[in-house]
NULO-483222 format. One line per 3 residues: their letters; for each residue x, y, z of N, C-alpha, C, O. Coordinates in steps of 0.001 Angstrom, whole numbers. Each point is the difference from the previous one (the first is absolute). Layout:
% residues N
a> X/Y/Z/X/Y/Z/X/Y/Z/X/Y/Z  ...
//
This chain:
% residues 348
xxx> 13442/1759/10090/-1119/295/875/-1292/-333/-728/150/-394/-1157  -1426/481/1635/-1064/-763/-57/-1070/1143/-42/-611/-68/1067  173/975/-1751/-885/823/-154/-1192/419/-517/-264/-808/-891
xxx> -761/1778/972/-1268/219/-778/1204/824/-1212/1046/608/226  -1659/-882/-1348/460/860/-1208/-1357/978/-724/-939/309/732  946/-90/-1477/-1130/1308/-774/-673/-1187/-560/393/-1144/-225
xxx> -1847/1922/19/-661/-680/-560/478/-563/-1212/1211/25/-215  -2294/-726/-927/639/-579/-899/-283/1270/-989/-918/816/87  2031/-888/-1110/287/856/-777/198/1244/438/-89/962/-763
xxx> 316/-873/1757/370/1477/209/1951/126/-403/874/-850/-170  -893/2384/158/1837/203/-53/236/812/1367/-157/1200/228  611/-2305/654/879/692/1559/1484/-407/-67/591/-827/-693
xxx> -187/1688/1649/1838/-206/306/30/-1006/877/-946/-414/670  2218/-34/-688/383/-1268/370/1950/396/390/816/499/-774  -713/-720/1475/687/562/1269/1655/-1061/-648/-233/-1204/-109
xxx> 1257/1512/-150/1147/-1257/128/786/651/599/90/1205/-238  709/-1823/1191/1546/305/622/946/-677/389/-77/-935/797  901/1281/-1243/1860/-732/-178/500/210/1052/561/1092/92
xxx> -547/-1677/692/847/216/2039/1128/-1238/-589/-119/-854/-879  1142/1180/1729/1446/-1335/529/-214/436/1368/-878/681/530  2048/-1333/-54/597/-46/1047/970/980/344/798/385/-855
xxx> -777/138/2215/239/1305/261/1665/-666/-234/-41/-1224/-124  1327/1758/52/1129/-12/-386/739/-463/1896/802/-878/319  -1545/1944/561/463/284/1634/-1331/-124/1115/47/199/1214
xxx> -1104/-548/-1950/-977/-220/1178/-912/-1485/-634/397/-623/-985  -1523/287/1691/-762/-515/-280/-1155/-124/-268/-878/-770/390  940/2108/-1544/-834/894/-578/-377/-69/-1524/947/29/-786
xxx> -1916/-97/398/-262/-240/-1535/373/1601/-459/-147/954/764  665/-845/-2182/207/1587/-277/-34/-297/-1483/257/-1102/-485  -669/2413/-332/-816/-161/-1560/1458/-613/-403/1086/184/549
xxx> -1422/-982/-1700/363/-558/-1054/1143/573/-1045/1196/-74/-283  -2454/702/-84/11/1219/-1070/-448/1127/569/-647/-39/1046  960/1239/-1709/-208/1457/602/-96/1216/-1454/926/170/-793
xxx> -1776/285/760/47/637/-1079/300/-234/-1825/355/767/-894  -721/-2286/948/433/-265/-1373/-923/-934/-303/-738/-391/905  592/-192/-2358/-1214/-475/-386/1025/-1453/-561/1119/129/-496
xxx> -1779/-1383/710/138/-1254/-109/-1245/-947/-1061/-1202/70/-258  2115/-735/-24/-856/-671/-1140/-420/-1319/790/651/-1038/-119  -1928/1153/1041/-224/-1376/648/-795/-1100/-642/-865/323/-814
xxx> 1018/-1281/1028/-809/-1346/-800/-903/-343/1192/206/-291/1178  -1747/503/-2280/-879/-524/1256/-836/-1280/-646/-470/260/-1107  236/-1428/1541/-1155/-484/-272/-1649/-403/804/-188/282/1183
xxx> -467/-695/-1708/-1429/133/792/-307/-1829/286/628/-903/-553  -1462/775/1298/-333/-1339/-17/-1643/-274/431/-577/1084/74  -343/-2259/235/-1062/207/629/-311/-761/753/-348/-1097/-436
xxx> 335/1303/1705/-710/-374/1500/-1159/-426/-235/108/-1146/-435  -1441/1544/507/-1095/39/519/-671/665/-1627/657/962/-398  -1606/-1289/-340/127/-1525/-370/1126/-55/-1018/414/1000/-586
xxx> 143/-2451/380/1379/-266/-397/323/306/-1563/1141/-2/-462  -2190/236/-195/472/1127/-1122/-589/1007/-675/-842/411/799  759/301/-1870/-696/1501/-659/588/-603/-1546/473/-1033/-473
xxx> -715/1929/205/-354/595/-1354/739/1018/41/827/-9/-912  -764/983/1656/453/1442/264/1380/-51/223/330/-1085/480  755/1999/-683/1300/254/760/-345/1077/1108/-1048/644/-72
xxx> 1814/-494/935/481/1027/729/810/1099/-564/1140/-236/-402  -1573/1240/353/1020/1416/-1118/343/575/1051/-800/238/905  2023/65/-871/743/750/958/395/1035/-1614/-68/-280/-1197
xxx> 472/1512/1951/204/1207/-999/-409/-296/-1403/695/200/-997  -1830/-669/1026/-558/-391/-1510/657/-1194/-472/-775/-630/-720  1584/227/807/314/-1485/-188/-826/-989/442/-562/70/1092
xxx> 392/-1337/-2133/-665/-1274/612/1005/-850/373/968/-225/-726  -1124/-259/1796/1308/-1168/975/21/-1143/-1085/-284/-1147/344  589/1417/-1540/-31/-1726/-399/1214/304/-827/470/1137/15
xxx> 117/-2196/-813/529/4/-1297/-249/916/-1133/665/938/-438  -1874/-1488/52/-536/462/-1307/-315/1816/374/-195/745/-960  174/-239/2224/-534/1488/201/-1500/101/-627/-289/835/-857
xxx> -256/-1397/1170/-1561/-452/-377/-1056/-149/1179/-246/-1056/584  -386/2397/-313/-1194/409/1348/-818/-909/-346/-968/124/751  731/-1296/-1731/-1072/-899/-30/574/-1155/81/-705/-1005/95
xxx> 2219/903/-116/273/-1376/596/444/143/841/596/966/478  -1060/-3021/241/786/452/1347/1219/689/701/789/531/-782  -565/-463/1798/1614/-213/789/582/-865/-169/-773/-931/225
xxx> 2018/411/-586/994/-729/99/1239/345/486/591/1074/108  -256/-2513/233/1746/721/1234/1070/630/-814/1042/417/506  -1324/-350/-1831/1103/934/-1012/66/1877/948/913/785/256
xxx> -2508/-794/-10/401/1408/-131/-51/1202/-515/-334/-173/-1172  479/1351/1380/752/1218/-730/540/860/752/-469/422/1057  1968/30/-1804/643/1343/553/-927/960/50/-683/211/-1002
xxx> 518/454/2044/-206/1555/719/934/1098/823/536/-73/1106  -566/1086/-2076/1221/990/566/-1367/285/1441/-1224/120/-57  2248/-104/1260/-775/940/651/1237/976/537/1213/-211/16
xxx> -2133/1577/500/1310/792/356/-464/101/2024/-1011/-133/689  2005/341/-543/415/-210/1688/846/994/207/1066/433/-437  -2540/-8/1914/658/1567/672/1301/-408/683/725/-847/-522
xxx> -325/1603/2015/775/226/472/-373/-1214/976/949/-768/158  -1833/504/365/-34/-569/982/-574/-1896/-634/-569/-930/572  1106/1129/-1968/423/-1729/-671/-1941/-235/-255/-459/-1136/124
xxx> -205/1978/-369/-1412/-410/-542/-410/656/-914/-109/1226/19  -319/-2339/-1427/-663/420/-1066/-1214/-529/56/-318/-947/719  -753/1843/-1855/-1502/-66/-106/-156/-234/-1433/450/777/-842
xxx> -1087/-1847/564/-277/-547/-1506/-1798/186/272/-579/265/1053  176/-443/-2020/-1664/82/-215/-173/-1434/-172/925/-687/-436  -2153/152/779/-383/-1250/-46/-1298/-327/-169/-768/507/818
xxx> 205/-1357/-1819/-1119/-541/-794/-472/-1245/77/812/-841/-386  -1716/478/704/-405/-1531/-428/-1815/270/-579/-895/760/370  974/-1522/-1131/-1588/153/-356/-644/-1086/579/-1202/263/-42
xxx> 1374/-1335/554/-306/-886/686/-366/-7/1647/603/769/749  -1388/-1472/-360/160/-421/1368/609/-897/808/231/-846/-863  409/166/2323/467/-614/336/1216/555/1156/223/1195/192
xxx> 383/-2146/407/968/34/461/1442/-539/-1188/194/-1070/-577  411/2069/590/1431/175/-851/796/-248/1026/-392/-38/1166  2135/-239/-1719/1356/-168/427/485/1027/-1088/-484/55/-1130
xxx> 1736/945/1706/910/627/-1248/1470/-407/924/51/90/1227  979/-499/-2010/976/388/-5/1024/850/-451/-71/165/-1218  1006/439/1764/1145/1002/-579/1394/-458/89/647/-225/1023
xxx> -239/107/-2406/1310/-370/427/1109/1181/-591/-205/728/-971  1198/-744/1667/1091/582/-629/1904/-510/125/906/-13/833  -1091/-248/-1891/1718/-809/-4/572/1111/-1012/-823/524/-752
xxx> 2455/-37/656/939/311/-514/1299/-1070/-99/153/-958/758  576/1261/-1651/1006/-640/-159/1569/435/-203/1066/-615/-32  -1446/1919/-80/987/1364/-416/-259/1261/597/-995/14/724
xxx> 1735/1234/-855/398/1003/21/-397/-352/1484/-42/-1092/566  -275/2534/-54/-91/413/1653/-697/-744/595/395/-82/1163  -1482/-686/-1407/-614/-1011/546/-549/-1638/26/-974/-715/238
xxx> 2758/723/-791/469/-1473/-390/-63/-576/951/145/462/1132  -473/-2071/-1563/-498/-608/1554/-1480/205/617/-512/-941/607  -27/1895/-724/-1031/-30/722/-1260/-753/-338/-383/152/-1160
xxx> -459/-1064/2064/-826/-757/-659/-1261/494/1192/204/36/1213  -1314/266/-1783/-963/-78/1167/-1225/-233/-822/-106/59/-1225  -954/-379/2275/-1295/-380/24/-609/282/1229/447/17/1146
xxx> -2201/329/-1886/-859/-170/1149/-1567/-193/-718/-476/147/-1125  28/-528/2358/-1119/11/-504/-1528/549/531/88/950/778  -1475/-1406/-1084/-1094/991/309/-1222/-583/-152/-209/-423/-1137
xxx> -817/244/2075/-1046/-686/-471/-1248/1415/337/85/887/850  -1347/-1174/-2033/-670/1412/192/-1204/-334/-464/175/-321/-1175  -1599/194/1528/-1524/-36/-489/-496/758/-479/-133/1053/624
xxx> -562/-1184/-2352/-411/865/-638/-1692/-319/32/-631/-1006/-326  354/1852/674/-1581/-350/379/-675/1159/-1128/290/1162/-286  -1669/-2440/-326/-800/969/-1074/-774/1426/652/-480/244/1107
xxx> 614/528/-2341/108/1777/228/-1696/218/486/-344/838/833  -945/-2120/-1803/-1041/410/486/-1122/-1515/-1093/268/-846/-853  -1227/1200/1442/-1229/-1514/-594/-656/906/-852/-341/1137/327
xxx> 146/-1739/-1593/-1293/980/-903/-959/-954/-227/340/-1182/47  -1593/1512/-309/-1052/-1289/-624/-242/139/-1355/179/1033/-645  -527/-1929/290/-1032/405/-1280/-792/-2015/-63/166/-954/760
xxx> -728/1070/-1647/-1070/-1234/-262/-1305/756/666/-1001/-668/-259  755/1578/858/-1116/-125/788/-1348/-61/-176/-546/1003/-460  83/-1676/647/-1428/-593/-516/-867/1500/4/-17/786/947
xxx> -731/-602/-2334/-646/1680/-296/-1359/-92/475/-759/-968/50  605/2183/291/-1518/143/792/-1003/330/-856/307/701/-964  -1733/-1137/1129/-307/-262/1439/179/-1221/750/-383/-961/-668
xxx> 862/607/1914/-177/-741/740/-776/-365/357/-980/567/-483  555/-1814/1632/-943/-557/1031/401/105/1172/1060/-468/416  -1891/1109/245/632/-111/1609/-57/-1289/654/-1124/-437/245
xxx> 2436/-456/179/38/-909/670/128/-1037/-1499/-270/-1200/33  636/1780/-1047/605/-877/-1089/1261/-290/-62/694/621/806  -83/-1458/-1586/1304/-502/-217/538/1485/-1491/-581/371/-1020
xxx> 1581/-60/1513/881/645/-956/1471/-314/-175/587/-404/1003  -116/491/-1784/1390/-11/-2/1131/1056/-295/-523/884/-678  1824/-607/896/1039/624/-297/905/-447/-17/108/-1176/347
xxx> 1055/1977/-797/1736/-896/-76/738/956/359/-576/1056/-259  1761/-859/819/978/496/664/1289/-119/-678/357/-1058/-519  331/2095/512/1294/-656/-687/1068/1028/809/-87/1219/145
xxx> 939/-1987/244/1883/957/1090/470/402/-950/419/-746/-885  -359/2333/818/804/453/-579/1421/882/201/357/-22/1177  293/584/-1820/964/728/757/-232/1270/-415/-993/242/-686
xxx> 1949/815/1078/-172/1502/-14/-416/154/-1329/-676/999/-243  945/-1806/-710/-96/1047/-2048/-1514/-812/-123/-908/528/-643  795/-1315/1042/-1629/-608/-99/126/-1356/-1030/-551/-386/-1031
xxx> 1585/-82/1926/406/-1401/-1120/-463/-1123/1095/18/115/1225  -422/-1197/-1983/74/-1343/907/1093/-292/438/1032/-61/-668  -1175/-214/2194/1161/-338/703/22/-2068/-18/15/-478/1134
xxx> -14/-367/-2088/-298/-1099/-6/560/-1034/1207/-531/-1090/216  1795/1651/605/181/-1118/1044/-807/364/1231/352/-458/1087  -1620/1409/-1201/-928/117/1367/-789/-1558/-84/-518/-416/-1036
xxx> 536/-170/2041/-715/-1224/-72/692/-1109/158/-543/-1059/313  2155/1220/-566/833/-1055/-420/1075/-34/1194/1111/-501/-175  -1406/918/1083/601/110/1385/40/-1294/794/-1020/-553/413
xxx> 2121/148/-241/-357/-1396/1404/-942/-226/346/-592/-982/-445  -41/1910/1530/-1252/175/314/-666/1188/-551/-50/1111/527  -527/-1528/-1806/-1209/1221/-631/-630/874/283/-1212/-34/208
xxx> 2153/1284/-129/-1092/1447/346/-1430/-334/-1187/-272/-574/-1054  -295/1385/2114/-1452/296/-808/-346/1353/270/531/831/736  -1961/-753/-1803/-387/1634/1043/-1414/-665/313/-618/-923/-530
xxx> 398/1635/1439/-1338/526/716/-1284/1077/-830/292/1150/-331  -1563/-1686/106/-738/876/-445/-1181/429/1175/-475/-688/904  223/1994/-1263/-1093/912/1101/-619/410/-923/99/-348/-1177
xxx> -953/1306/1746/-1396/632/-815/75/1850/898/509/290/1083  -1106/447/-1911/-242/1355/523/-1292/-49/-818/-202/-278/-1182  -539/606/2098/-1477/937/-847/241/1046/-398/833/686/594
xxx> -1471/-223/-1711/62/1388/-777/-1329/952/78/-117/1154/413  -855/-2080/-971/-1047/240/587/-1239/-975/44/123/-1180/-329  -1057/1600/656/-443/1439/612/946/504/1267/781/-770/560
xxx> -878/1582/-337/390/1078/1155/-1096/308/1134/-995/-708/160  1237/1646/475/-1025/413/952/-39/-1100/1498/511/-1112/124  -1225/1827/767/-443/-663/1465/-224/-1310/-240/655/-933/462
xxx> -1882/848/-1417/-747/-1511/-100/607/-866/-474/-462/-1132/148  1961/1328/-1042/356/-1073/-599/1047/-1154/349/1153/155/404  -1720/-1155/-615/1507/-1138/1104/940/-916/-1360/-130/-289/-1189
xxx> 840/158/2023/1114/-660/-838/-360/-1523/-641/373/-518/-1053  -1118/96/1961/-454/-1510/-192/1518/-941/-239/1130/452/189  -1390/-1540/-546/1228/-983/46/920/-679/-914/-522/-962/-562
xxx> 1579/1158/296/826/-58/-935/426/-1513/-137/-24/-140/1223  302/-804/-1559/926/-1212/-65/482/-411/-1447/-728/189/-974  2151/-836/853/196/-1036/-1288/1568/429/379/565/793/752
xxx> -315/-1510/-1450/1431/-511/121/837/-150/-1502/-477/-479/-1029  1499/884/1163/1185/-396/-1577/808/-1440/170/506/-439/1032  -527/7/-1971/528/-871/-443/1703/-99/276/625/762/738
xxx> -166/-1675/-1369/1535/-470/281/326/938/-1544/-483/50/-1131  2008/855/2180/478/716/-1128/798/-546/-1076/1032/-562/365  -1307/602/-1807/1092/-276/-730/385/937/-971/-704/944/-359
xxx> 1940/-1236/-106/567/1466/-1240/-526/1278/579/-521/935/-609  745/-1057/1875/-522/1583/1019/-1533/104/-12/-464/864/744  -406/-1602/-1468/-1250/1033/-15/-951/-1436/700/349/-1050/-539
xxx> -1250/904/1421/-1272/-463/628/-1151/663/-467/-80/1115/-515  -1244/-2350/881/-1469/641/-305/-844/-678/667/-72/-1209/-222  -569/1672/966/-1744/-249/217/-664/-106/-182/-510/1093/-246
xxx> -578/-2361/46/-967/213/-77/-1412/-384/638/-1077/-279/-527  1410/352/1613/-1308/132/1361/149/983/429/115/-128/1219  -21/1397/-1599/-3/1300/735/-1499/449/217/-818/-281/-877
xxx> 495/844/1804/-1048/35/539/-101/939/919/590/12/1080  -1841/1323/-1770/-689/1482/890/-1307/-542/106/-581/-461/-983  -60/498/2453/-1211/-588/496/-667/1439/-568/-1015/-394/-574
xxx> 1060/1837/441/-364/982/189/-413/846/-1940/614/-342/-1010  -1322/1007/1026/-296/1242/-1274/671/948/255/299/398/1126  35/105/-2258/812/1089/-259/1685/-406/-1049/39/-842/-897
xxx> 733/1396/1191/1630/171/-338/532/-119/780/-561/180/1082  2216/-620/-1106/1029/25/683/1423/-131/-581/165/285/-1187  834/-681/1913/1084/-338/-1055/1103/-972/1024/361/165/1165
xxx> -51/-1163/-2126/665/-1118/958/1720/788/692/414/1027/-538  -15/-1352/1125/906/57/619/1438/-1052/500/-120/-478/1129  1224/169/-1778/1131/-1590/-279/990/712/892/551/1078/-221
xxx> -417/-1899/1305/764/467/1039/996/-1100/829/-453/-835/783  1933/996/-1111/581/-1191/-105/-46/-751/969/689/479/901  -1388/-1906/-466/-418/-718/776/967/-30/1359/-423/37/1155
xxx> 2032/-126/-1625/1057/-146/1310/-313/1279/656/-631/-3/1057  1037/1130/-1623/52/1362/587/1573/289/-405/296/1012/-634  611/-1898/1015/1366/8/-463/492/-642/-988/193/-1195/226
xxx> 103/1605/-1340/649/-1251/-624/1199/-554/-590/1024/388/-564  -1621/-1527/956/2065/-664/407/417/130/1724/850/-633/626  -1737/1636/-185/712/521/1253/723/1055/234/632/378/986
xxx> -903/266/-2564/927/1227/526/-813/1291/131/640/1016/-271  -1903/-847/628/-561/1326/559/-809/241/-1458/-892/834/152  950/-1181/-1064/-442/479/-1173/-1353/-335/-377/-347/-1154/252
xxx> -391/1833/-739/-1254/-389/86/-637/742/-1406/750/764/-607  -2053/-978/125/-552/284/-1435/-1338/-346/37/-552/-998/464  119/1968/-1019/-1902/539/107/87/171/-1432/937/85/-794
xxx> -2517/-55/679/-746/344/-1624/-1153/-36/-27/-419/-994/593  -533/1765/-1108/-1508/88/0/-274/80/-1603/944/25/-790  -2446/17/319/-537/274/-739/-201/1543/-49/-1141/193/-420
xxx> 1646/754/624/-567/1543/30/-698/135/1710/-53/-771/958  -289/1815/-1151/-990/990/997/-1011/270/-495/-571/829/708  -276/-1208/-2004/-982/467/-372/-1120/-864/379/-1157/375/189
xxx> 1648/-1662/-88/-1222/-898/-83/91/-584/-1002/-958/-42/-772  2052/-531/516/-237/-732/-1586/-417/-1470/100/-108/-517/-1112  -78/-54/1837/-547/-1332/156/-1678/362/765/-445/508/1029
xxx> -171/-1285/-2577/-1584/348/-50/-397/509/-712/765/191/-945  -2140/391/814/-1095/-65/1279/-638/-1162/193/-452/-708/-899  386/412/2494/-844/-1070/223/-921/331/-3/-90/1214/184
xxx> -1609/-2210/-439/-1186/-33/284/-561/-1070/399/381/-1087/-434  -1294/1181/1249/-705/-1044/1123/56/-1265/-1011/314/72/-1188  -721/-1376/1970/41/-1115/-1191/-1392/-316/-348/-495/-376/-1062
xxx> 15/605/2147/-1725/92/-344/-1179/1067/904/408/929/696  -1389/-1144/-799/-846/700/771/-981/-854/182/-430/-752/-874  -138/854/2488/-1135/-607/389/-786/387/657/282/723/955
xxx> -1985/-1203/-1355/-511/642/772/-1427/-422/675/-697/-946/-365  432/1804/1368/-1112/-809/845/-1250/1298/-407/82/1059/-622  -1298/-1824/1375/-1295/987/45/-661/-126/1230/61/-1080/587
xxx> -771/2154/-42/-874/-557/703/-1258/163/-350/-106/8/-1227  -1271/174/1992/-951/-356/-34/-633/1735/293/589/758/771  -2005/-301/-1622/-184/1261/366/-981/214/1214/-110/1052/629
xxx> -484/-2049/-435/-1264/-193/714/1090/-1759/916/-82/-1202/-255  525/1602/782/176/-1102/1423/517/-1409/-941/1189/-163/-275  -1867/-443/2/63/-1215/-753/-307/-31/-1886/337/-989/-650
xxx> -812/1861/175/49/94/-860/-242/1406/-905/11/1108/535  -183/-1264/-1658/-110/1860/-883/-955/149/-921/7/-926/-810  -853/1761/616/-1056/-258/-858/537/540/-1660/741/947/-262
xxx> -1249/-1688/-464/22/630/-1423/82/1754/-439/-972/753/29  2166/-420/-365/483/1240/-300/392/842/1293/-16/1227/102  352/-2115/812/276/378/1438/1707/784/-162/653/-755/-721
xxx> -40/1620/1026/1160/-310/152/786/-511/1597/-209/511/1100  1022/-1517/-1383/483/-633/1029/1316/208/206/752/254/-941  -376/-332/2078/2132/344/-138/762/-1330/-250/-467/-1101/292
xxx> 1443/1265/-747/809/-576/-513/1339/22/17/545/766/-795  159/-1456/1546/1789/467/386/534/-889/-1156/-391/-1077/-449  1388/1874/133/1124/-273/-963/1524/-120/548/502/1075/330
xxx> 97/-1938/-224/1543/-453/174/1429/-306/-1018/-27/-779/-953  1097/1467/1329/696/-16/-1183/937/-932/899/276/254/1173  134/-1271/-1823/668/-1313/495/1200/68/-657/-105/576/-1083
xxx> 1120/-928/1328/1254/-1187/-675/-274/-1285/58/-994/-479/546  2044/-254/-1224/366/-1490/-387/-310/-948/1315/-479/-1134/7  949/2046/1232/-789/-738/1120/-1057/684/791/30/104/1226
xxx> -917/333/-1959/-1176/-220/607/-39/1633/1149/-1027/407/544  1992/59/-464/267/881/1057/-275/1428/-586/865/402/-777  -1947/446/1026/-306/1286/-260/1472/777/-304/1040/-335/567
xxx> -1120/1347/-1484/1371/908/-644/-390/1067/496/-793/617/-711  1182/62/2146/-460/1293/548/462/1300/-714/-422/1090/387  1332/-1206/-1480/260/998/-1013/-1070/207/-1073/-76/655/-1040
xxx> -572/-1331/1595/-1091/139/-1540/-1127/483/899/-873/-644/582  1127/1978/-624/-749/1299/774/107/1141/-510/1036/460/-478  -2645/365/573/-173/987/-815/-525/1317/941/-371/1143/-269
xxx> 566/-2031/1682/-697/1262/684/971/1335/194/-514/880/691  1812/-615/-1191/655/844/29/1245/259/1203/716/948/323  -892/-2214/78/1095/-726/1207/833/-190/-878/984/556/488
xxx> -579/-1074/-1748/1207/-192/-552/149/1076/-1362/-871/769/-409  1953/-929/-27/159/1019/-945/274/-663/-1447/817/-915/-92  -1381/1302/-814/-147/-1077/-1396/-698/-956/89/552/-1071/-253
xxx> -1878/1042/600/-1069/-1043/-43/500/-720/-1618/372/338/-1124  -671/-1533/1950/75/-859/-1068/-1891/-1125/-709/-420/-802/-834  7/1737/2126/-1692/-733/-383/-779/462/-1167/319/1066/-528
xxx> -1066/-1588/184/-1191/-625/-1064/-1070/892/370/87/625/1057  -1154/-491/-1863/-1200/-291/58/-351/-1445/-36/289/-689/-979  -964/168/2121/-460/-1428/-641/-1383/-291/-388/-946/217/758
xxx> 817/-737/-2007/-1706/-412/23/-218/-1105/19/709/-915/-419  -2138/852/1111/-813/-1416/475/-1088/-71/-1230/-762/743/-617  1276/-2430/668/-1185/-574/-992/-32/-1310/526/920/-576/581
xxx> -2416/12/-912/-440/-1348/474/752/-830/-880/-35/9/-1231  1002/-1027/2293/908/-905/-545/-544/-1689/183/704/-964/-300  -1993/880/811/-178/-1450/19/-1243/-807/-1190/-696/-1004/144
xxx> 856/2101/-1446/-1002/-988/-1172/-1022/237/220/-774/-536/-793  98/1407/1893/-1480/180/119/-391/1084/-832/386/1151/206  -1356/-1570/-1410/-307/1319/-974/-1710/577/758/-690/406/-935
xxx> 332/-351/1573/-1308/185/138/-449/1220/526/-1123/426/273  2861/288/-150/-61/1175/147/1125/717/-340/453/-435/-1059  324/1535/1598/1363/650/-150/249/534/1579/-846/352/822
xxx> 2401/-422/-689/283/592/1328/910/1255/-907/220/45/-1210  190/911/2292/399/1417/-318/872/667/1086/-594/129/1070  1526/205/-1089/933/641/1022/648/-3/-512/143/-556/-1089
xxx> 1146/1770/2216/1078/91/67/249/556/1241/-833/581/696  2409/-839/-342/841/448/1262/1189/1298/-619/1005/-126/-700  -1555/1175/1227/955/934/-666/1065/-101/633/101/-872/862
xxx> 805/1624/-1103/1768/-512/85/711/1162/1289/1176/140/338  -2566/640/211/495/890/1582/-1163/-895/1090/-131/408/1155  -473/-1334/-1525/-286/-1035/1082/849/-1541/421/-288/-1072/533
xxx> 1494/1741/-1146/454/-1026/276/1319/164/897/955/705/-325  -1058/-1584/1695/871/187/772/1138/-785/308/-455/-1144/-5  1534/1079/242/914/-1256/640/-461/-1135/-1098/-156/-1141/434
xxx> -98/1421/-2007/-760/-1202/-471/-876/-492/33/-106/-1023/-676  -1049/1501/1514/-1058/-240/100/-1088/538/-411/-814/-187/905  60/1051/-2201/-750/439/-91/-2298/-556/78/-647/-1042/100
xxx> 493/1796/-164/-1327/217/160/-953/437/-813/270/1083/-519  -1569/-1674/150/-991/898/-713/-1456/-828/-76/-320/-889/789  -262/1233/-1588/-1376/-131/-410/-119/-660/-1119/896/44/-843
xxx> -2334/-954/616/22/-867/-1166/-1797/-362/-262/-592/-450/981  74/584/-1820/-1516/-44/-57/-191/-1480/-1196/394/-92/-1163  -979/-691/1827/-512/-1329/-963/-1217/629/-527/-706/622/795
xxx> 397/-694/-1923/-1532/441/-773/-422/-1297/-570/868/-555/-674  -2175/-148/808/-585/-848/-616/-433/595/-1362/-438/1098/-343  715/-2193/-266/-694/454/-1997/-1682/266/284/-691/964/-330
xxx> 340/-2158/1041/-1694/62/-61/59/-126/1387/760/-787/565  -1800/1788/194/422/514/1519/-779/-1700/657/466/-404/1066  -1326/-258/-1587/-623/-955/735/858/-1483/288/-343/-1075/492
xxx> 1379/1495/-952/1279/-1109/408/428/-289/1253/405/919/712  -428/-2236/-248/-2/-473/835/1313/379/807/855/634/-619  -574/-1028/2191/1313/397/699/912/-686/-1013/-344/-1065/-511
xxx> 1533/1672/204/1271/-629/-347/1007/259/841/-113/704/1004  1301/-1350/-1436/1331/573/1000/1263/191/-1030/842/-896/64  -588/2034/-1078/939/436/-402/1367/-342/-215/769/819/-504
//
């Protein structure tokens, strides 16, 4: 039969039973009944066509050598299993690997009470990785609407690389998402997540166009792209934490405009207003970078203004405190002073 199996590396039971042919009907009836048999099983690989890993049935590795780091081979190993009344025994079963497997069971005698008897069967079963972990991840601070990167790696239940994720006919992958951490509160939005992983090899992928339009923390999220894999219902998630460990972002720049105090223009030591904008990489205001108490963990500044265009003939002076600032947008005041007041109009 053709089944989902346990994740990778886990230890689950695994089901065998010895039926013949009924003696007076046309009825399968146990085998064996209450006694324990020395069956020969070996492993093989489907999907992708080989490992590294054996298959351990009752702690045994399916090969020759009895070696969990080498492959399966059709040699084999004896396994006592014992068998109830109704001809079914339960062995424990291991793979540290991922993939679609084959096991066979054989059992031949040649003597005493169950001379003659020759049987076989067999079993096909998908071991799908236990869960995605990251690490590489590019350390904060960030840019909002910058390029970052991370790496992913399939692992199984003990937290080992599962190396045939990737090596599938058709190549599972995972899927990456984003959760905000913070800020928190009414005012704060998620803004927009994108980037993509790479082609898996030796189990582990990486990114590096990952991309938060937004300020603050979050933590990525590897979510296996099929939903099933292989097809058999099995599926595998992994994040960076719940804390927010990817970050902190901060705006990529700030810009800003003025207007005029008097209609068209401002007189010497006038103060005039002045809006301030906290931008990303494209140009697009970071509505987390707010201090009016709409979000929770301001991440804003004090900002100060100074004359940035080479004109010495006087000094400019401001700042935008860090609770005028809304959705990213803050506000304030700014006074140009001439050195010697009889200086002609300039423009700052």
């Amino acid at each position: 039969r053709r089944g989902p199996g346990p994740p990778a590396g886990t230890v689950s039971a695994v089901s065998v039973g010895a039926v013949r042919k009924s003696d007076n009907a046309q009825a399968c009836v146990p085998a064996f009944a209450n006694v324990t048999k020395n069956i020969t099983f070996a492993c093989s690989y489907t999907n992708p066509g080989s490992s590294s890993a054996a298959l351990r049935l009752a702690g045994t590795p399916l090969n020759a050598a009895g070696n969990a780091a080498a492959a399966c081979d059709a040699a084999g190993r004896s396994v006592a299993v014992a068998f109830n009344s109704a001809g079914v025994g339960s062995v424990s079963a291991q793979y540290a690997d991922v993939g679609q497997l084959g096991v066979t069971g054989r059992y031949t005698s040649v003597s005493g009470p169950d001379a003659g008897v020759n049987m076989q069967g067999s079993a096909s079963f998908v071991v799908a990785p236990a869960s995605f972990a990251f690490s590489g991840v590019s350390p904060g601070p960030l840019t909002a609407g910058g390029a970052f990167a991370a790496t992913v790696t399939a692992r199984n239940a003990a937290g080992a690389t599962t190396p045939n994720f990737g090596r599938e006919a058709v190549p599972e992958s995972a899927t990456l998402s984003w959760i905000r951490r913070s800020p928190t509160g009414g005012g704060a939005v998620n803004g927009n997540f994108s980037g993509t992983l790479g082609a898996f090899s030796a189990g582990a992928a990486s990114g590096s166009n990952l991309v938060w339009t937004e300020v603050g923390t979050g933590d990525l999220v590897a979510t296996l792209t099929s939903g099933s894999y292989l097809g058999s219902g099995l599926t595998a998630t992994g994040t960076t934490g719940s804390g927010g460990a990817v970050g902190p972002f901060r705006p990529y720049r700030l810009s800003t405009s003025a207007g005029a105090a008097c209609g068209s223009f401002t007189y010497g030591g006038q103060p005039f207003p002045v809006t301030v904008r906290a931008l990303n990489t494209l140009g697009n205001v970071t509505a987390n970078y707010d201090g009016s108490g709409a979000t929770i963990l301001s991440y804003v500044r004090v900002v100060t203004l100074s004359e940035g265009s080479g004109n010495v003939l006087g000094s400019l002076t401001g700042t935008v405190t860090q609770s005028s600032f809304t959705v990213g947008v803050g506000t304030g005041t700014a006074v140009y002073a001439f050195t010697v007041k009889a200086t002609g109009p300039q423009t700052p």
